[in-house]
C-alpha positions in Angstrom: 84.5 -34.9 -108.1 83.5 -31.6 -106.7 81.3 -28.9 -108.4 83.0 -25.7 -109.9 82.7 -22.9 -107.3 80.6 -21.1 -109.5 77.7 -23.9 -109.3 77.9 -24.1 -106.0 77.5 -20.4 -105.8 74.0 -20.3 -108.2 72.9 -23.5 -105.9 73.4 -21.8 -102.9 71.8 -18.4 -104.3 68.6 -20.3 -105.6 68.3 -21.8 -101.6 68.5 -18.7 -100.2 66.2 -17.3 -102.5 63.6 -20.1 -102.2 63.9 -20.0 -98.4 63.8 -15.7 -98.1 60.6 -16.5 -100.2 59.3 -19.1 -98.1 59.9 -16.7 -95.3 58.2 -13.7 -96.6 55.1 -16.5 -97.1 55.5 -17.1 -93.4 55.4 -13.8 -92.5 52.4 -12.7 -94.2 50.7 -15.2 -92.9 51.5 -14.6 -89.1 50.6 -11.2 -89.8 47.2 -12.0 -91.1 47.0 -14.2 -88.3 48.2 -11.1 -85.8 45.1 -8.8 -87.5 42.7 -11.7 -86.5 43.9 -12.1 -83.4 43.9 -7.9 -82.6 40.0 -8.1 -84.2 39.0 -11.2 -82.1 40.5 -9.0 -78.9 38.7 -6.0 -79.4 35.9 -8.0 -80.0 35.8 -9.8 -76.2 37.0 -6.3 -75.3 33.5 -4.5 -76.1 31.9 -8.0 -75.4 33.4 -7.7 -71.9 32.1 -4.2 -71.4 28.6 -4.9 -72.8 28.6 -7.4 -70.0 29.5 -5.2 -67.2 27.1 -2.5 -67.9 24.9 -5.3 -68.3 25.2 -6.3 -64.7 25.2 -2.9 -63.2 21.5 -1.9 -65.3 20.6 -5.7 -63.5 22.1 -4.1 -60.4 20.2 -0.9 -60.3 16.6 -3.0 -61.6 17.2 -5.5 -58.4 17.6 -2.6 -56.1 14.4 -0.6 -57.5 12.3 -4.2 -57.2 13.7 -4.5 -53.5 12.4 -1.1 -52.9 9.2 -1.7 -54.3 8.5 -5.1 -52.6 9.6 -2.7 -49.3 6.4 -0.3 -50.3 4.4 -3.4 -51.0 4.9 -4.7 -47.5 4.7 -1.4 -45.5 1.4 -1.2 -47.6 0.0 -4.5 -46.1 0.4 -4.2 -42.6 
């Protein structure tokens, strides 16, 4: 025998209630996971730009020690 209408209305009500619940889990979730994700990219971001000053201070210091060893061997001949 079939359920009344009625039941099959509250059963289908408490589903879609359960799964707009589930799916406002879901999305707070994903968006904690976005904020990580948006930290973690800023953080290579200034990681990134750290290195590249990095390598142009090594940049200049290799071009100041070439012009010193340059001085050195004008000075020994």
């Amino acid at each position: 025998m079939t359920k009344p209408l009625l039941e099959r209305l509250a059963e289908k009500s408490l589903e879609a209630a359960k799964q707009l619940t589930d799916a406002k889990k879901d999305r707070e979730r994903l968006l904690a996971e976005l904020e990580l994700t948006r930290e973690e990219s800023r953080r290579a971001r200034r990681i990134l730009r750290e290195y590249d000053e990095l390598l142009k201070e090594r940049k200049k210091v290799q071009q100041k020690l070439e012009q010193m060893l340059k001085k050195l061997d004008g000075l020994m001949v």
